[in-house]
C-alpha positions in Angstrom: -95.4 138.0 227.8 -94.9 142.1 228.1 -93.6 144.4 225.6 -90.8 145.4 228.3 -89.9 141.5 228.9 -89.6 141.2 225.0 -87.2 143.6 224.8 -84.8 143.1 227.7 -85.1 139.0 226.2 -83.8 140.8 222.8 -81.5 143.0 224.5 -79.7 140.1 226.4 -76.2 139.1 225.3 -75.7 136.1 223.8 -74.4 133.3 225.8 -70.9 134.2 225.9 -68.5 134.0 229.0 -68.3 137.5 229.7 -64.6 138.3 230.0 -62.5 141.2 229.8 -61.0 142.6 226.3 -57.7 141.3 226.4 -54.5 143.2 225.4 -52.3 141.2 223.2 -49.7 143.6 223.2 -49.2 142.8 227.0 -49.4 139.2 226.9 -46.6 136.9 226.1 -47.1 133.9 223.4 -48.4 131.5 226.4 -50.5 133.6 227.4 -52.4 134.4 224.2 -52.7 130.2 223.9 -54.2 129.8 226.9 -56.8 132.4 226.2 -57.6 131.1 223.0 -58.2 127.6 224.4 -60.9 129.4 225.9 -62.3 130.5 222.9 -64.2 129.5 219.5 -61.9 131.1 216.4 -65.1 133.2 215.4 -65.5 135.1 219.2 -64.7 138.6 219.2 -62.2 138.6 222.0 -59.9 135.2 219.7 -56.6 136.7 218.8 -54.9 136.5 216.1 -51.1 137.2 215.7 -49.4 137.8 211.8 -46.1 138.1 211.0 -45.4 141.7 209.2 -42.6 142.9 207.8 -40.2 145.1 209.8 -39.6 148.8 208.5 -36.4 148.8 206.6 -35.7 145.5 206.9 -36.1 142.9 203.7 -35.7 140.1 206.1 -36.7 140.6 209.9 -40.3 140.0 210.6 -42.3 141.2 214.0 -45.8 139.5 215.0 -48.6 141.9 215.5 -51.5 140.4 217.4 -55.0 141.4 218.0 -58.3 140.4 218.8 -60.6 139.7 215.9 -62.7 142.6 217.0 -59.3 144.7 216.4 -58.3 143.6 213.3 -61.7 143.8 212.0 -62.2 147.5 213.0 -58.7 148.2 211.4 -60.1 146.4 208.1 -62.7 149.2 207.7 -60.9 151.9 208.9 -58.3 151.1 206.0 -61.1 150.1 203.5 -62.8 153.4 204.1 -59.8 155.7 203.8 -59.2 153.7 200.9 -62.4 154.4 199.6 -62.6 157.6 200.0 -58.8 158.3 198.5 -60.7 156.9 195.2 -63.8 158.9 195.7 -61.5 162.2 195.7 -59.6 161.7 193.3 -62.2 160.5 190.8 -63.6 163.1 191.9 -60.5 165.7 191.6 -60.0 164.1 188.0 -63.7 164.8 186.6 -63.8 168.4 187.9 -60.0 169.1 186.5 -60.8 167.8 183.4 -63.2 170.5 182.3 -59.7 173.3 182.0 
């Protein structure tokens, strides 16, 4: 086997139906079933809907769905500004400290 067949063989896709990225924020509640029927939990593409807590509002919750791709980018977007928030100010706090 060639180098060049070795790498388009690694460079394949897995053998996932390929489908379009859905938007969950345009799809009603049957909808979102039926697409997860299609679906193993762990696929990028699975949504998954929470209920958060309305703005201003002790009682009234709102579902917020999105694919597992979604929420997982949004879990290290929030982890690194958290992260860094730290990192500055332990940073701030050790230089400050010196007055």
């Amino acid at each position: 086997m060639s180098f060049a067949a070795i790498l388009l063989l690694a460079a394949a896709p897995a053998a996932m139906p390929e489908i379009p990225e859905p938007k969950p924020a345009e799809m009603t509640a049957a909808e979102i079933r039926a697409h997860n029927k299609q679906l193993d939990r762990a696929h990028p593409y699975y949504i998954k809907c929470v209920r958060e807590a309305d703005t201003g509002s002790l009682v009234a919750r709102k579902p917020v769905c999105k694919t597992n791709e979604r929420w997982a980018l949004l879990e290290r977007s929030t982890r690194a500004g958290a992260d860094q928030m730290a990192s500055d100010m332990t940073t701030r706090s050790a230089s400050g400290s010196s007055n």
